[in-house]
N, C-alpha and C positions, 0 to 999 in steps of 0.2 A: 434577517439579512435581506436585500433588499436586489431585484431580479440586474441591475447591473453587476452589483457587486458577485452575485452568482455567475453569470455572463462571463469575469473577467476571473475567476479564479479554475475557471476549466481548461485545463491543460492540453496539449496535444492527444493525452491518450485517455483521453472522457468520451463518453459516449454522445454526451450533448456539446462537443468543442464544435464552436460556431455558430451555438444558436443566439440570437439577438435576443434584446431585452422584453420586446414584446413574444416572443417565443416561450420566454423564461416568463411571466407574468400569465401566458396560458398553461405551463407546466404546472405553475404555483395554485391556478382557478385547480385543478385537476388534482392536488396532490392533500394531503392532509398532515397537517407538524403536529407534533411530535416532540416531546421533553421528555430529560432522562437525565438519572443521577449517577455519580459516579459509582461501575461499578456494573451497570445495569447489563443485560447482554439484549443485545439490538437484533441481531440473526443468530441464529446455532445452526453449527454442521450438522447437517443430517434432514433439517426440517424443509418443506413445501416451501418451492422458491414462489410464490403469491404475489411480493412486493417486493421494494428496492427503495430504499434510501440515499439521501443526499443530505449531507449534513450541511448544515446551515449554525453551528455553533460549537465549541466541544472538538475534544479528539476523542479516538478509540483505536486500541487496539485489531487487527483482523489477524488469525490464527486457525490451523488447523491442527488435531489430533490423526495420528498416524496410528496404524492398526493396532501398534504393542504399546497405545496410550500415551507416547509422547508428543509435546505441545512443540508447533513449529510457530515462530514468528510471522507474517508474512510481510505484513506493512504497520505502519501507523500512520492514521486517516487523519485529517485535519478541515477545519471549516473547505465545502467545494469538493468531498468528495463526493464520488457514488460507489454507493454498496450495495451488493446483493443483484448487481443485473446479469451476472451472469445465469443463475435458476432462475429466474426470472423470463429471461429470453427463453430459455434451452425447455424449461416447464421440468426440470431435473431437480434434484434434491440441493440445499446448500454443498457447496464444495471446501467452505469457511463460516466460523465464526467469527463474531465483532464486539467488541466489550470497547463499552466506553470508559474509556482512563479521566473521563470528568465530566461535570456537569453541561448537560449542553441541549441541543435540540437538531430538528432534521426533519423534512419535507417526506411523507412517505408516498410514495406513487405505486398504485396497483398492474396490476398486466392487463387489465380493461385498457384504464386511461391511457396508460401506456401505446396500448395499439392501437387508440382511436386518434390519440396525436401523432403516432407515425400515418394513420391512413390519411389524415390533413395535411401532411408534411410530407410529400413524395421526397422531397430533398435529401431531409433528416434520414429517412429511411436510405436512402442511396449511401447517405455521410456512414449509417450506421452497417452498413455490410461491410463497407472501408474500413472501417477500423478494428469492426472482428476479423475480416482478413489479414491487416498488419498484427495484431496480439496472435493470428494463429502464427504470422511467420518469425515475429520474435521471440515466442515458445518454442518452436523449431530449432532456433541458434542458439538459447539460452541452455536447452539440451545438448546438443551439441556442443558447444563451449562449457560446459560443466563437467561435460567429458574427459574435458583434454587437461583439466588445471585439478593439481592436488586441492587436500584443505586449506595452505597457507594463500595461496593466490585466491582462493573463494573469499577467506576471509578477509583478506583486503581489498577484494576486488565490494563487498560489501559493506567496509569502511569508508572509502569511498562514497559509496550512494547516499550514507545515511551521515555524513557529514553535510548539515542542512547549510542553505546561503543564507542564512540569517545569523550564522554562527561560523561563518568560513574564516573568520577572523583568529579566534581562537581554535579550529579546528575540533572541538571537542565533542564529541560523542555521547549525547544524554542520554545512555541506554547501560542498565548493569551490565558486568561482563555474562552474568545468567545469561541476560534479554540480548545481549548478541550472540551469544553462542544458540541460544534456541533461533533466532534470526536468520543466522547462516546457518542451522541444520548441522550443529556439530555439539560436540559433550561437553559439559562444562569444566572436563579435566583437558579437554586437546584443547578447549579455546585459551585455558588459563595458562597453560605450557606453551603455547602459541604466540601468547600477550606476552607473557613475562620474555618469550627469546625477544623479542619486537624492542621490548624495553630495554632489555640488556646495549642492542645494538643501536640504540640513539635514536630508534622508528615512533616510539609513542609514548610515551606517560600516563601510568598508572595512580587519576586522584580519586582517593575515596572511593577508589571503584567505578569511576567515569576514564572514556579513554581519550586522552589529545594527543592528536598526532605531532611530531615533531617536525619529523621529513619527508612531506610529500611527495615529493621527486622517488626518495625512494619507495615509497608505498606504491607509487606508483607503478614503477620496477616491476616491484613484487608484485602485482596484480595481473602483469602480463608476462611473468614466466611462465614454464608448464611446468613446476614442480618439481 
């Protein structure tokens, strides 16, 4: 992948949003890629946060394990992400795993390089306190607002997110109802009672085991009651 196309796929809440192409071409001198087959695990919870990843090909899953063993969703990475900076930064243990759901590749960058192109980059470093202070304060609210909504408004309010714009057409959800109910942090008997009431009432369609919604408007709704 080639350091514009990496440039334009960082989003507002990357840690590199705004660096130019020649930035991203001294990240790439600094960084070492990386291939990997489906399946492979990229970082594990629990190990020396060393390096950080940016994927440059390939999805993966990123997932944590909860103390009585169960597997939480958290996202799914696609070409432009970065993983792994949080131990990274912090010098802490992983806080997530990352399993790549396919064949792919990714730039791996060390906590050397990493701090020697922030000590080049006063800016970056300036950009980079900024935006661990907006993820601290949208962890804040996200607590906060988790609070206040049962599981049905969680899991809509999670349908929603993960209704990609590449697919808003058809609204459908390429995730089993397993992989959303561990996504939203719920059992796969409440998410499945949850879906089926949803389906009952004209809200989404149950195909094959994929979900599409029907009525956005009311998902909607339902994402912003408190239960």
């Amino acid at each position: 992948m080639d350091h514009a196309k990496l440039a334009e796929l960082q989003g507002p809440d990357s840690i590199f949003a705004g660096l130019s192409n020649e930035d991203w071409a001294e990240i790439g001198s600094r960084a070492v890629q990386v291939n990997f087959v489906k399946g492979k695990e990229l970082l594990v919870q629990g190990d020396p946060g060393d390096m950080m990843l940016i994927l440059t090909e390939g999805t993966a899953r990123v997932s944590m394990l909860t103390s009585g063993g169960r597997e939480i969703v958290l996202a799914y990475a696609e070409p432009g992400a970065v993983l792994g900076e949080i131990a990274l930064l912090d010098g802490g243990e992983r806080t997530a795993s990352v399993t790549a759901t396919s064949a792919g590749s990714a730039l791996q960058l060390g906590r050397n390089a990493l701090r020697d192109f922030a000590a080049g980059h006063p800016e970056f470093a300036w950009s980079l306190m900024q935006q661990l202070a907006r993820r601290l304060r949208t962890a804040d609210q996200t607590i906060e607002s988790d609070r206040a909504y049962a599981s049905g408004p969680r899991l809509a309010r999670y349908l929603k997110r993960l209704i990609r714009k590449d697919v808003e057409a058809t609204h459908r959800v390429e995730l089993s109802q397993t992989e959303l109910g561990n996504f939203a942090g719920m059992s796969r008997e409440h998410i499945n009672r949850q879906l089926r009431s949803w389906e009952e009432s004209g809200v989404i369609s149950l195909e094959q085991g994929r979900v599409r919604v029907l009525d956005t408007d009311m998902l909607e709704d339902i994402s912003e009651s408190e239960g």
